[in-house]
N, C-alpha and C positions, 0 to 999 in steps of 0.2 A: 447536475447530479449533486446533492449531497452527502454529507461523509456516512450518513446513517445507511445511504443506499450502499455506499463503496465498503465499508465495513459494519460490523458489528462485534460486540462486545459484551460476553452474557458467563456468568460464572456455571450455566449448563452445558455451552457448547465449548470443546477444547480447555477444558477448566479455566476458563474466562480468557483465552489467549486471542488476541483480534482476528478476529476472519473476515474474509471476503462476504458479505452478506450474501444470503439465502443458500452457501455453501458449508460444508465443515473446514473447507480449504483454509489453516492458518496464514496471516500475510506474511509471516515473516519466511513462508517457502518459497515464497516470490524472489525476496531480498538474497536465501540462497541460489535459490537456479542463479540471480543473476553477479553474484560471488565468484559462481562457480563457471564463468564465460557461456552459459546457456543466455539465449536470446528469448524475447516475449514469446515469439511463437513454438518456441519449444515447450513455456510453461504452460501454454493456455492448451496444446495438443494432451497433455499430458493429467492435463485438471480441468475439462471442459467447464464442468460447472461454472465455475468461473469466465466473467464476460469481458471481452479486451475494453470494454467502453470501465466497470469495475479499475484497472491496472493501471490503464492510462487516465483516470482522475485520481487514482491516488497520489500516482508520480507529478500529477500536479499540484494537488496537495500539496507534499511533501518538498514540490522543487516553489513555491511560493511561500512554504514557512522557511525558506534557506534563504529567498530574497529579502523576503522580511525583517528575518534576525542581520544579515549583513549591511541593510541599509539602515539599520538601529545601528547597528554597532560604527558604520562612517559616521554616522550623524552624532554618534555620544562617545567617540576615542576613550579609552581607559586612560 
């Protein structure tokens, strides 16, 4: 899956705030459900539209831009 499938990004939908593609669902309500000790299954109960395969490639996404930047950062100490 790519990110264009996992998100989108349009100054019509949510005044350009990232969604879940083919949803209005912002991603960053995700980041709160899980802020807020809500687990996946309670966001995705709650916002069908959105598809767990969506959620869980973000969070990979997002968990391989973290490995990325920490092993630039061993690799290049300040």
């Amino acid at each position: 899956m790519n990110l264009a499938e996992i998100i989108t990004i349009s100054p019509t939908i949510q005044s350009g705030a990232p969604v879940f593609t083919a949803t209005r669902v912002p991603v960053s309500i995700l980041f709160d459900y899980l802020k807020a000790g809500n687990n996946l299954d309670e966001f995705l109960q709650d916002f069908p539209s959105v598809k767990k395969e969506q959620v869980v490639e973000l969070l990979i996404f997002f968990e391989n831009i973290f490995h990325i930047s920490t092993a630039e950062h061993e690799n290049h100490p300040a």
